[in-house]
Phi, psi and omega in degrees: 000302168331304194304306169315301132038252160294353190294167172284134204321310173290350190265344168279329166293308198271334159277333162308325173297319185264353153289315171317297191297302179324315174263322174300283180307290179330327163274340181278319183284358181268319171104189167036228180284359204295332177302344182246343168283000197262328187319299179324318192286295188316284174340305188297330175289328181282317200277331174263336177270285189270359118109054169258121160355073207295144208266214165230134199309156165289076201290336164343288185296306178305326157309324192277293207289032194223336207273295191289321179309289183302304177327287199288318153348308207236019187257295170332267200317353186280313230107315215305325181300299192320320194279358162285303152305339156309298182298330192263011168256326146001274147016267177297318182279313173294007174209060180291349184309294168338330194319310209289353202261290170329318174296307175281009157316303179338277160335288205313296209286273206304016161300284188305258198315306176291352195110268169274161191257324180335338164342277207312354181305269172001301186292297213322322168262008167288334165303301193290327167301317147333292153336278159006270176283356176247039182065023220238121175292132189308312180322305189319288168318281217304301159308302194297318193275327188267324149334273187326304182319326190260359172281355202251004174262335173266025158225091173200118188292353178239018179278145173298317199296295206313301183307299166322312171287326159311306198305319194283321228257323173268346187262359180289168182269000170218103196279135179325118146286151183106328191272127176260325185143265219254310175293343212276320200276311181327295185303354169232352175281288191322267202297358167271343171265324196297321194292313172343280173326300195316324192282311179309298167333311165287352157287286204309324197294338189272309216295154185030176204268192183287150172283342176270008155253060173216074212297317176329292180333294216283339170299330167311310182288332179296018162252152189289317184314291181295310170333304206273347175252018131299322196265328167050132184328147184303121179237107198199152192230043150318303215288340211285133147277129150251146184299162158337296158280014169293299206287323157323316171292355201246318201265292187328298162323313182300309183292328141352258176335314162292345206254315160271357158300338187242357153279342194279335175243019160221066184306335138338312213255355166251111160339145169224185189185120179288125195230115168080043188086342162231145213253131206254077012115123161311118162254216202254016181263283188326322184290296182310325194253002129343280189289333146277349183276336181266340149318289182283004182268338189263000168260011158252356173293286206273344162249173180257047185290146192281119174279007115345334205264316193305319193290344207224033184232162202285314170335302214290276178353295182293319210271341163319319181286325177286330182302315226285333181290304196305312187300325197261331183293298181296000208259291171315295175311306187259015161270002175262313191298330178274349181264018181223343177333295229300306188274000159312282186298348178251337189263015177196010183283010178240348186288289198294354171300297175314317175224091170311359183247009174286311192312260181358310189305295179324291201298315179337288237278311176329277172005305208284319189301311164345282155090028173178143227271309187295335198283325198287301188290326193274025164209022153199355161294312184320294208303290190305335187278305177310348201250340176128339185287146206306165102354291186306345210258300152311343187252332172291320182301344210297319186302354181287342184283352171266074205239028184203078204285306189309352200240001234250025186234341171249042174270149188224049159264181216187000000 
């Protein structure tokens, strides 16, 4: 241990970093929780091998995303999500031509009101049946709508990104002018993730060829066998009645959302409280997991949802695999990343001054290791604000924590 110790600062950083790296890919191929649990091997090395300080985990971000997790969890378990899925499939079956453009609006949008991207399991085979019966390659919707869907977490007015980069962005030492906080970041994310989608749609709609020119496709289907299991039963929740109380469970959730959207642009309208002499406004990660937590408790008040239920749905699941990847990856990250700023900032704080699109590569490529958009901005915006890159610079970038496009049907973000 002593030996580790001694190497020189730089050479305890490139091993750390490969320690790091180490535990991130092994975790990304074991899959599921195991990524936040790979935290655990790193931690133990930094703090007993190289005697490094443990940084502190993001408990902000773990609170939010467990908060907005159980809300849409019990959203589920309501009904009230089939009624959401219900309206965006509406949607979609009236305009199957469209499907490759329409969809991934779709995702994107119910991203943005729920929050979490987990949303999108539920559309995909309603895409792909769309797709499908309309002569239409599935893939086309179906990649692009699974994108869209996590694109739709840094304009999501109830998201860990969002609220966490407003958090960094007011808290820098050299602050945006102009920037007031939580709409000022919406209002350039929202319509810039939105351009996003189209193009991804307007790609996606060209990709690989039509299925009645795709001689392999058609060759496949001339067996019956495979026919009936490519085209397969109707899968849609047109025919379904839902009670009275999905939609009650919907409005409520919705009205959540509105309401801190609209504390988030009015900060008045938040308690405050004089702490030394200056008066401290409830802020909006304490605002969000309120309010999201009084969501589920009152659709569970006001419908006859099994609060039994909530615990066992696909939501519920994924967003457990995102605390435990967020607890152990930020946990891990800033206990390396905060005992190296200094030298971190003279050996690349003028690199990145000089060329503003490295930080963008950076955050990417973090992202991609990650495997979640929040975890990604809390273990490399301190740092990159510490090292000298503008605010302005970080804020143009934000859509960039969104890197691990290959993992986006198992993504385990918030």
């Amino acid at each position: 241990m002593n030996f580790l110790m001694g190497l020189g600062e730089g050479t305890q950083f490139a091993v750390q970093l490969l320690i790091v790296l180490i535990c991130l890919f092994y975790g990304a191929r074991k899959g599921g929780i195991a990524l936040g649990l790979l935290g655990g091997i790193g931690l133990l090395v930094l703090t007993f091998g190289f005697g490094v300080k443990p940084g502190q985990p993001a408990i902000a971000v773990m609170l939010t995303i467990l908060a907005v997790v159980v809300a849409s969890a019990t959203l589920q378990a309501s009904g009230g999500l089939d009624v959401m899925l219900q309206i965006a499939e509406r949607v979609l079956r009236r305009n199957p031509r469209y499907v490759s453009i329409l969809a991934p609006f779709v995702t994107f949008f119910l991203t943005v009101l729920c929050g979490t991207g987990h949303v999108v399991y539920t559309m995909l085979p309603i895409i792909y049946d769309i797709a499908i019966k309309n002569n239409i390659r599935p893939e086309r919707p179906m990649a692009a709508s699974s994108v869209s869907s996590q694109m739709g977490i840094i304009a999501s007015p109830v998201s860990v990104a969002v609220v966490s980069l407003t958090a960094y962005l007011l808290g820098a030492q050299n602050k945006l002018v102009g920037f007031d906080g939580y709409l000022d970041l919406l209002s350039i994310t929202i319509p810039s993730s939105m351009l996003g989608v189209l193009a991804i749609g307007i790609f996606s709609w060209f990709r690989g060829k039509d299925l009645d020119k795709d001689e392999n496709f058609q060759k496949f289907i001339a067996i019956p066998e495979n026919k009936r299991y490519v085209y397969g039963d109707n899968a849609t929740l047109l025919g379904k009645a839902l009670p009275r109380s999905c939609w009650v469970a919907m409005w409520i959730f919705l009205a959540a959302i509105a309401v801190v959207a609209l504390l988030g642009a009015f900060e008045n309208l938040r308690p405050g409280w004089e702490v030394k002499g200056k008066m401290t406004r409830l802020g909006m990660v304490e605002t969000i997991q309120i309010f999201m937590l009084l969501a589920g408790s009152l659709i569970i008040i006001f419908t006859p949802t099994d609060a039994g239920k909530i615990s066992k749905n696909e939501i519920f699941r994924s967003g457990m695999i995102a605390l435990v990847a967020v607890f152990g990856i930020s946990w891990m990250a800033d206990s390396m990343f905060a005992v190296h700023t200094p030298m971190i900032k003279e050996a690349l704080g003028s690199v990145v001054q000089e060329h503003p699109w490295t930080y963008a590569v950076m955050l990417l490529l973090i992202s991609k290791f990650v495997n979640s958009q929040a975890a990604a901005l809390a273990a490399f915006v301190p740092l990159a604000l510490g090292i000298g890159v503008s605010p302005a610079v970080v804020l143009a970038f934000a859509p960039a924590c969104y890197g691990y496009y290959s993992g986006s049907l198992i993504q385990i973000d918030i």
